[in-house]
TITORTOR-172115 format. One record per residue (C-alpha): residue number from 1; x, y negated, z negated. Coordinates in steps of 0.1 Angstrom, whole numbers. Layout:
vodo resi NUM	east X	north Y	up Z
...
END
This chain:
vodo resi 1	east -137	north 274	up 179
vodo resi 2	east -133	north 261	up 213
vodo resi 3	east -119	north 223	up 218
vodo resi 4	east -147	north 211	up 229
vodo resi 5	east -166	north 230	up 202
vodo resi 6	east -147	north 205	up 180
vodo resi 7	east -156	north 172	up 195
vodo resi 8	east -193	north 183	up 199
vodo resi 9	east -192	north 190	up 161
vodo resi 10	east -174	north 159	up 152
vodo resi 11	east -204	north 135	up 175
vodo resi 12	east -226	north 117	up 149
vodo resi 13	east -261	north 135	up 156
vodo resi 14	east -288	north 111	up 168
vodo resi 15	east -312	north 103	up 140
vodo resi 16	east -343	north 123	up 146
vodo resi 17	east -368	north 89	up 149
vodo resi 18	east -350	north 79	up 175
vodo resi 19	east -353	north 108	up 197
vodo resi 20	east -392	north 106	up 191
vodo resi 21	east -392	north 70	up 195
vodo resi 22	east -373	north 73	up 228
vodo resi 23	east -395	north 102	up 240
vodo resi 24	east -427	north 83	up 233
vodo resi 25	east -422	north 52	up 246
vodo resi 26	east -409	north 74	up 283
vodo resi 27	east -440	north 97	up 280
vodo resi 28	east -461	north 58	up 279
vodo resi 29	east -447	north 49	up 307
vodo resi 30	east -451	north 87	up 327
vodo resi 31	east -480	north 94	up 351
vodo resi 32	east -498	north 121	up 339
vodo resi 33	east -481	north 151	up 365
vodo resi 34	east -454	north 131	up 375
vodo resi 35	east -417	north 140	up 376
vodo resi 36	east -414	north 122	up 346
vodo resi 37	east -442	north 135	up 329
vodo resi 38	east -429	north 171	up 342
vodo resi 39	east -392	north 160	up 328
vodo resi 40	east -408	north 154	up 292
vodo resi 41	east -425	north 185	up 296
vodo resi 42	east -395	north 205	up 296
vodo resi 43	east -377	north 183	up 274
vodo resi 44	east -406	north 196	up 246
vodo resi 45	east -404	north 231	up 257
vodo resi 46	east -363	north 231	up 259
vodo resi 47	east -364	north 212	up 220
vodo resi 48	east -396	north 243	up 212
vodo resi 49	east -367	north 271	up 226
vodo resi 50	east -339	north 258	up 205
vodo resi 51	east -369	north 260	up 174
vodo resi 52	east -369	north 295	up 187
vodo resi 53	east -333	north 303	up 190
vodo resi 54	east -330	north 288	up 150
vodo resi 55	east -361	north 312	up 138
vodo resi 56	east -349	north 339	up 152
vodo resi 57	east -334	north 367	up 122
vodo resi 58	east -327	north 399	up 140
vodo resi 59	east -295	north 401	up 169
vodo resi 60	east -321	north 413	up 194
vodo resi 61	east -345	north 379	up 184
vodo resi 62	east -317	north 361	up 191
vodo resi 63	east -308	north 372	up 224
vodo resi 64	east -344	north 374	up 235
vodo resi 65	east -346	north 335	up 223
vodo resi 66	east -315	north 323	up 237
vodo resi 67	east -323	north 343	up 267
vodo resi 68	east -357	north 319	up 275
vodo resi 69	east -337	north 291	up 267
vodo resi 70	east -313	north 297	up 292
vodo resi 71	east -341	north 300	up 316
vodo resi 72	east -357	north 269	up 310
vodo resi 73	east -319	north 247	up 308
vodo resi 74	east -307	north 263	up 338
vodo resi 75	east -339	north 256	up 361
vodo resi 76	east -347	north 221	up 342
vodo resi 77	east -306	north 209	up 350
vodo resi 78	east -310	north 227	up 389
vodo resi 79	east -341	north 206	up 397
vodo resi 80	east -326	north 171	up 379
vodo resi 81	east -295	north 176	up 395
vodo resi 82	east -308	north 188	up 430
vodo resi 83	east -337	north 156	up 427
vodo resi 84	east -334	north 137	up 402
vodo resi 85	east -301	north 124	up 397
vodo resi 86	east -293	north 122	up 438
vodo resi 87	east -323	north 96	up 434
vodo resi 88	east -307	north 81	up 407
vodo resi 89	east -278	north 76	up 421
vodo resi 90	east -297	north 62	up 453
vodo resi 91	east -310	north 37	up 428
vodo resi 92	east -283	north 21	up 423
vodo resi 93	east -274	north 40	up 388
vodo resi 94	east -244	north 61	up 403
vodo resi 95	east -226	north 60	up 371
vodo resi 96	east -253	north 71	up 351
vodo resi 97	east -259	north 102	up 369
vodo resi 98	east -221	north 114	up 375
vodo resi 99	east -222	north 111	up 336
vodo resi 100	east -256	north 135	up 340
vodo resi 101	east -240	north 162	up 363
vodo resi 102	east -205	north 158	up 342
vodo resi 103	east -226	north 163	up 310
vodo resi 104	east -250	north 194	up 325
vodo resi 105	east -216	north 213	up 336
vodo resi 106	east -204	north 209	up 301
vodo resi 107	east -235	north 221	up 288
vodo resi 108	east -235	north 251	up 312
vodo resi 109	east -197	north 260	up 306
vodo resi 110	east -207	north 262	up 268
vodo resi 111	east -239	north 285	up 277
vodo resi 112	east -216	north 310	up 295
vodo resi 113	east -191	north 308	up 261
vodo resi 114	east -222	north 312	up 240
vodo resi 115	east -232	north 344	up 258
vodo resi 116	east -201	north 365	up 247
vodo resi 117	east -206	north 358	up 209
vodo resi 118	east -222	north 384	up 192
vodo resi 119	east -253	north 371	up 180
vodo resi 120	east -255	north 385	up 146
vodo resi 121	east -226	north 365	up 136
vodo resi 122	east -222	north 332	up 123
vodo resi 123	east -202	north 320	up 150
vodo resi 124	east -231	north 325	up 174
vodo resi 125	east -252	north 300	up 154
vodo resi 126	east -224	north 275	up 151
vodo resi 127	east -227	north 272	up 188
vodo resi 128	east -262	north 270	up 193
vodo resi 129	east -258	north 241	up 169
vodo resi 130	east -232	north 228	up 190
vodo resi 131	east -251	north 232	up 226
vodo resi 132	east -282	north 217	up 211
vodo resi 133	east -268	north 185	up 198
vodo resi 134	east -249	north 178	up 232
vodo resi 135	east -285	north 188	up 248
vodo resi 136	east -305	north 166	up 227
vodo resi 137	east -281	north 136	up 232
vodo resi 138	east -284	north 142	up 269
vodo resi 139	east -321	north 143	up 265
vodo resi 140	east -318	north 111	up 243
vodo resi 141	east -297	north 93	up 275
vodo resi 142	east -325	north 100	up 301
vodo resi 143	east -355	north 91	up 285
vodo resi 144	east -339	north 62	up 267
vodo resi 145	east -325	north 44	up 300
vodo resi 146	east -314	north 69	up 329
vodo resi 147	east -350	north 79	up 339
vodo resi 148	east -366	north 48	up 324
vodo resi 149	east -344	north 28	up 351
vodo resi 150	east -355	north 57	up 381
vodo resi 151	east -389	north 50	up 373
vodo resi 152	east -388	north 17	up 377
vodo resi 153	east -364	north 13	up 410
vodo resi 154	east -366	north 45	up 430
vodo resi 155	east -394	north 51	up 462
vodo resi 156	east -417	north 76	up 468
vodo resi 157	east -424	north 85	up 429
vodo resi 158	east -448	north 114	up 444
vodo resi 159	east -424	north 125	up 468
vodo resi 160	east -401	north 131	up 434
vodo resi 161	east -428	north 149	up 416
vodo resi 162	east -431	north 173	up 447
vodo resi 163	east -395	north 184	up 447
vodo resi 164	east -389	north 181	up 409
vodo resi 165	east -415	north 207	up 405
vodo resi 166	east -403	north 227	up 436
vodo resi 167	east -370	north 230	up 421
vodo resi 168	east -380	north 241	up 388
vodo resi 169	east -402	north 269	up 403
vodo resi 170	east -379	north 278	up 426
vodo resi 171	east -351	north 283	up 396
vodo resi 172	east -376	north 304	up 382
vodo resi 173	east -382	north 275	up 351
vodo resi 174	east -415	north 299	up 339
vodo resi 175	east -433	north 273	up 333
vodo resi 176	east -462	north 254	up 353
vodo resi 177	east -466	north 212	up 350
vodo resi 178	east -491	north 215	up 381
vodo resi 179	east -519	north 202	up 363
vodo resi 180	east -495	north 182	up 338
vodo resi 181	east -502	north 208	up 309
vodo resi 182	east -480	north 214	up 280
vodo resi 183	east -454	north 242	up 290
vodo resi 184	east -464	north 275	up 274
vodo resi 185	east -439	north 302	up 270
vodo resi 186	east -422	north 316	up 300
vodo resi 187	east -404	north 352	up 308
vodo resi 188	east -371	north 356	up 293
vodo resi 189	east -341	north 356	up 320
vodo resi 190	east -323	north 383	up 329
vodo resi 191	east -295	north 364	up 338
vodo resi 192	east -278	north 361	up 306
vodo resi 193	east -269	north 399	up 290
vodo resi 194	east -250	north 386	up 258
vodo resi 195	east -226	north 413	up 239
vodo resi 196	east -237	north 424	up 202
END
């Protein structure tokens, strides 16, 4: 077990109601197809691949789930770090979103450790419990305060919502917020090619 590994265990996990809480009241205060609407989006569908990665029995479920959650992390942190947390900073919260990038790098370095453990071992589920509770924290942060604060100070709100969804597409994210829909399932990456 990695340091880090041992302080993410040791963090007191969010109570569950106020992860809801915090993602209801941001989703009230989200225009329907806006980047925060899209944000919440993939915040459900990130929580939904994590369901996934738990469900999954078999070493070859496993690596197919962790597989479309990488996907779905790695464009969802390229378009909030390309759009969303240059705004933020811009907004007067520069703070705030060195924390964000310092926190998605962490979450990326553990991704990459979490690939080379073989996935029918109980090691590889330690970590996916590991990654998930520094995810869902960092989830917790944005719609809590971080975005709640970019919504209210930054400009050109549409102008966001074009490149946040330009970024996640381009990062191949697999899913479509065009129309504001719930995400449905994309294609698993290819990126990731964990060892059994």
């Amino acid at each position: 077990m990695s340091v880090i590994d041992k302080v993410l265990g040791k963090l007191t996990p969010l109570p569950e109601q106020a992860r809801i809480e915090a993602s209801a009241n941001a989703r009230a205060i989200a225009s329907h197809g806006g980047w925060l609407w899209q944000v919440l989006d993939h915040h459900d569908a990130i929580r939904a691949r994590f369901a996934a990665c738990h469900q999954a029995e078999t070493a070859e479920d496993r690596v197919a789930a962790m597989r479309e959650l990488g996907a779905i992390l790695n464009a969802h942190a390229m378009a909030e770090e390309v759009v969303l947390y240059p705004a933020l900073a811009q907004a007067g919260e520069k703070m705030h979103a060195g924390h964000a990038y310092h926190e998605q790098t962490a979450a990326k370095m553990q991704m990459a450790e979490w690939e080379t453990i073989a996935p029918s071992t109980p090691e590889w589920k330690d970590k996916l419990k590991h990654i998930e509770g520094a995810v869902l924290t960092h989830m917790y942060e944005e719609e809590s305060s971080w975005f709640l604060h970019l919504k209210d100070k930054a400009d050109r709100q549409d102008r966001l919502a074009d490149r946040y969804r330009e970024e996640f597409e381009r990062c191949g994210g697999g899913l479509s917020t065009d129309r504001g829909d719930r995400p449905a399932a994309g294609p698993a990456s290819t990126l990731m090619s964990p060892i059994d």
